[in-house]
DRENTI-224772 format. One record per residue: chain; x negated, z, y of N, C-alpha, C in turn. Coordinates in nm, 3 decimals, always signed. Layout:
# residues N
  chain       nx       nz       ny      cax      caz      cay       cx       cz       cy
      A        X        Z        Y        X        Z        Y        X        Z        Y
...
END
This chain:
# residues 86
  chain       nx       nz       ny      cax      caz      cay       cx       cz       cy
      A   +2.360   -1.655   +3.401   +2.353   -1.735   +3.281   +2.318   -1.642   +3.164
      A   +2.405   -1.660   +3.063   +2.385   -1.581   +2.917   +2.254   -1.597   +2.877
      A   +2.153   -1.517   +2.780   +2.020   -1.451   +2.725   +2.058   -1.589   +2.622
      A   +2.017   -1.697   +2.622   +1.992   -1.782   +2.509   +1.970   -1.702   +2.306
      A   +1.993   -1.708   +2.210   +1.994   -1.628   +2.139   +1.822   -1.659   +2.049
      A   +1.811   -1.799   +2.135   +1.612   -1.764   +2.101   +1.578   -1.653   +2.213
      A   +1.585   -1.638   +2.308   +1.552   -1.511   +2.393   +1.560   -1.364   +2.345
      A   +1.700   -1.360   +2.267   +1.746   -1.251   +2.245   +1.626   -1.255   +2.053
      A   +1.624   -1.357   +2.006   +1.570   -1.314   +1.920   +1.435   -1.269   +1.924
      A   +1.336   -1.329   +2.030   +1.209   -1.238   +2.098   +1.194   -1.112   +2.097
      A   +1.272   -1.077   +2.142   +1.333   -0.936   +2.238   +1.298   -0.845   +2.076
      A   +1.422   -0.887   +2.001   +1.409   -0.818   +1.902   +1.271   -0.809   +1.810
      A   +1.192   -0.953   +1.783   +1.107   -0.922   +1.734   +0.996   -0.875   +1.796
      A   +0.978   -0.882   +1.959   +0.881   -0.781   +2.014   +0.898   -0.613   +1.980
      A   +1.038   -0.561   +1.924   +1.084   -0.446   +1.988   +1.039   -0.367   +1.844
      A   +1.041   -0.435   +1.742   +0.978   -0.455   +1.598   +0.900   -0.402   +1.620
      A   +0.802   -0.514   +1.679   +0.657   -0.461   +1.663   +0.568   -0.338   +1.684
      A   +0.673   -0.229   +1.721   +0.613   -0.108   +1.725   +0.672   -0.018   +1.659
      A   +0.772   -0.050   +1.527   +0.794   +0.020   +1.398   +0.684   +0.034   +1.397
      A   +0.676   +0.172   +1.328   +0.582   +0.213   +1.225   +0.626   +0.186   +1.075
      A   +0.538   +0.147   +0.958   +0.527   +0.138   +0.852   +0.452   +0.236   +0.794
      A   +0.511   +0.255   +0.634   +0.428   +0.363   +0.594   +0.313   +0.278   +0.513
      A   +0.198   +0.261   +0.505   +0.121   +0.227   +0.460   +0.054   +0.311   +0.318
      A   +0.011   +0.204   +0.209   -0.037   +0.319   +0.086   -0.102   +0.247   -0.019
      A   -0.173   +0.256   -0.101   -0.285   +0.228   -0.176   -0.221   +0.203   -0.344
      A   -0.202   +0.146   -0.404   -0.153   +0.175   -0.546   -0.337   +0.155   -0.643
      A   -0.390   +0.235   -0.691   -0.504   +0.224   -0.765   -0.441   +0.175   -0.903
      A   -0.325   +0.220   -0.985   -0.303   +0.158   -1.072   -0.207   +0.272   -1.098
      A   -0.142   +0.246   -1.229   -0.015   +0.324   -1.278   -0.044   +0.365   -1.473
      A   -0.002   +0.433   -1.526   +0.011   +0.474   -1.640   +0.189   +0.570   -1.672
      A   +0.137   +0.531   -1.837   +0.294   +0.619   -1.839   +0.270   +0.695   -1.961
      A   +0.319   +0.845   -1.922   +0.241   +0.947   -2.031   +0.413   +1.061   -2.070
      A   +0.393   +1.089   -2.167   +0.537   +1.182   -2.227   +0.552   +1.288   -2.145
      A   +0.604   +1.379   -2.112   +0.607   +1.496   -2.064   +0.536   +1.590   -2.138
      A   +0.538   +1.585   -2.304   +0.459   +1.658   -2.331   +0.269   +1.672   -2.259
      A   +0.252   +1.485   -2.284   +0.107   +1.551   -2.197   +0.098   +1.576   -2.106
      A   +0.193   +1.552   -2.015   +0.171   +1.603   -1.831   +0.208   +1.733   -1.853
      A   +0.266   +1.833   -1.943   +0.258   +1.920   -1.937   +0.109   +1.987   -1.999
      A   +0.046   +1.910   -2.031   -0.078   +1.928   -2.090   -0.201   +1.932   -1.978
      A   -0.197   +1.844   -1.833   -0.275   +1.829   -1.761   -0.285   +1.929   -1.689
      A   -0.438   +1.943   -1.598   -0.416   +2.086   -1.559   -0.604   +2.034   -1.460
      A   -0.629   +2.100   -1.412   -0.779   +2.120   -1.328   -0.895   +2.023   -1.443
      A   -0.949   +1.913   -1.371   -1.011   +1.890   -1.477   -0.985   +1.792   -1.515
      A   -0.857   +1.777   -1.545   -0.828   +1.657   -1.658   -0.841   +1.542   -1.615
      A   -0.856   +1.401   -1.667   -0.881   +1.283   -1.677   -0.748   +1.186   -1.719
      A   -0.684   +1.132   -1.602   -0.594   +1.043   -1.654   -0.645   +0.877   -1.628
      A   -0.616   +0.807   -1.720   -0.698   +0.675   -1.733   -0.582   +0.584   -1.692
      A   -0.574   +0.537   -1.574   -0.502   +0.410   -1.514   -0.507   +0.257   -1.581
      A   -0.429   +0.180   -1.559   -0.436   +0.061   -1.635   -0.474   -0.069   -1.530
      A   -0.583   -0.053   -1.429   -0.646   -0.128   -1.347   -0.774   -0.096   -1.442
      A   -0.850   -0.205   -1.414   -1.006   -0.173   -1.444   -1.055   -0.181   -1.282
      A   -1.194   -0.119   -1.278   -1.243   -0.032   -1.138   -1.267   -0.177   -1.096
      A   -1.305   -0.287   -1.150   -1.353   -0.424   -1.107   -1.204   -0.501   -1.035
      A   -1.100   -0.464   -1.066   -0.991   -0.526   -1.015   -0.973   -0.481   -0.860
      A   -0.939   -0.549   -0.787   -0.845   -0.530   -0.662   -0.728   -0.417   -0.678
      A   -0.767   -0.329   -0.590   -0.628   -0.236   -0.544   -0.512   -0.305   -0.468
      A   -0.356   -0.250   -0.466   -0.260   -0.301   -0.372   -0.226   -0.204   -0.301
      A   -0.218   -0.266   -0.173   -0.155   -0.224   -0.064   -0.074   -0.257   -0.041
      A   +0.012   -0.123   -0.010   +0.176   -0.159   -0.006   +0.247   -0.105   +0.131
      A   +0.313   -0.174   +0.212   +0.372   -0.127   +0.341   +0.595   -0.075   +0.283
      A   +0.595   +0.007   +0.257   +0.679   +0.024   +0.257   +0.744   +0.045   +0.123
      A   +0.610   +0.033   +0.027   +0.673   +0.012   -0.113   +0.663   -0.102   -0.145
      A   +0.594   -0.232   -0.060   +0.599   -0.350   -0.087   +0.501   -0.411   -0.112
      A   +0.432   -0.499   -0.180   +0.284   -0.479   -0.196   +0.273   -0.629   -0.050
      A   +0.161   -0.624   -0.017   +0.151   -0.687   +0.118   -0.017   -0.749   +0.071
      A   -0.072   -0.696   +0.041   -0.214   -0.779   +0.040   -0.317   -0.636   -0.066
      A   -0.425   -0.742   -0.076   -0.489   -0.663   -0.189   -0.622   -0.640   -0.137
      A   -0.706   -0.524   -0.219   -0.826   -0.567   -0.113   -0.965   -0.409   -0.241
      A   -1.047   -0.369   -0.194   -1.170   -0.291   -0.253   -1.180   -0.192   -0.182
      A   -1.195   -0.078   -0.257   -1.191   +0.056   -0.112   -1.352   +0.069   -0.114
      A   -1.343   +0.123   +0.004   -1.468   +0.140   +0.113   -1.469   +0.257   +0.109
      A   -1.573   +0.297   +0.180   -1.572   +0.445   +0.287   -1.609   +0.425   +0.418
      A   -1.516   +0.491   +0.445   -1.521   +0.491   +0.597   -1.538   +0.671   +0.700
      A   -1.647   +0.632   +0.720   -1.687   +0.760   +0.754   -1.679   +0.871   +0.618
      A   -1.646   +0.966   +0.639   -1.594   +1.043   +0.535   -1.470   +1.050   +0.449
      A   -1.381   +0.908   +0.483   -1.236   +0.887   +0.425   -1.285   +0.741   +0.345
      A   -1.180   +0.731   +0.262   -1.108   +0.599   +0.169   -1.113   +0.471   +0.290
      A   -1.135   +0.388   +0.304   -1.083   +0.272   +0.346   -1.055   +0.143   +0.245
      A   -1.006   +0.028   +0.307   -0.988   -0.040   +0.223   -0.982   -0.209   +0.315
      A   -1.047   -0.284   +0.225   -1.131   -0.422   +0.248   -1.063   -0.497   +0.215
      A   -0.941   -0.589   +0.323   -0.842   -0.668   +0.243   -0.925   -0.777   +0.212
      A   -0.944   -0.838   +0.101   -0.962   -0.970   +0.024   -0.851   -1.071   -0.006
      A   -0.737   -1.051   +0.013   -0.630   -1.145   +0.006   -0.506   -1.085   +0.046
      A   -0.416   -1.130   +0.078   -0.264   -1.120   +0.175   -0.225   -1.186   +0.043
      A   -0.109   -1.096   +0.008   +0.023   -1.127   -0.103   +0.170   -1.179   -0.014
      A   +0.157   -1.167   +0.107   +0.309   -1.199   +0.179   +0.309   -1.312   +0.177
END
């Protein structure tokens, strides 16, 4: 008897589930001329357009997926989801 195509669609989404995604943090974005990025250098201070009180996004793929407050974790960045955007 033929794999029913709910069967076959299992299959596939079990087989999913062990993609890897690239996972990544957006703190915030700015947009500056070339003249001043040719200006930046050791030191310098670029000012993002999040305030530190806002939620960071996390993005799987380039996609933003949920938002959340970075932590530390051990000696690295972590990050504290507070809400799911999917």
């Amino acid at each position: 008897m033929p794999d029913s195509k709910s069967d076959r669609s299992s299959e596939t989404v079990g087989l999913l589930m062990h993609v890897p995604l690239r996972l990544s943090v957006e703190l915030g974005t700015t947009t500056m001329s070339i003249a001043d990025i040719l200006k930046v250098g050791a030191g310098s201070v670029i000012e993002l357009d999040r305030p530190i009180e806002r939620p960071v996004t996390l993005l799987a793929n380039d996609r933003p997926i949920a938002r959340g407050e970075i932590v530390a974790v051990d000696e690295n960045f972590g990050l504290r989801i507070t809400e799911l955007v999917v």
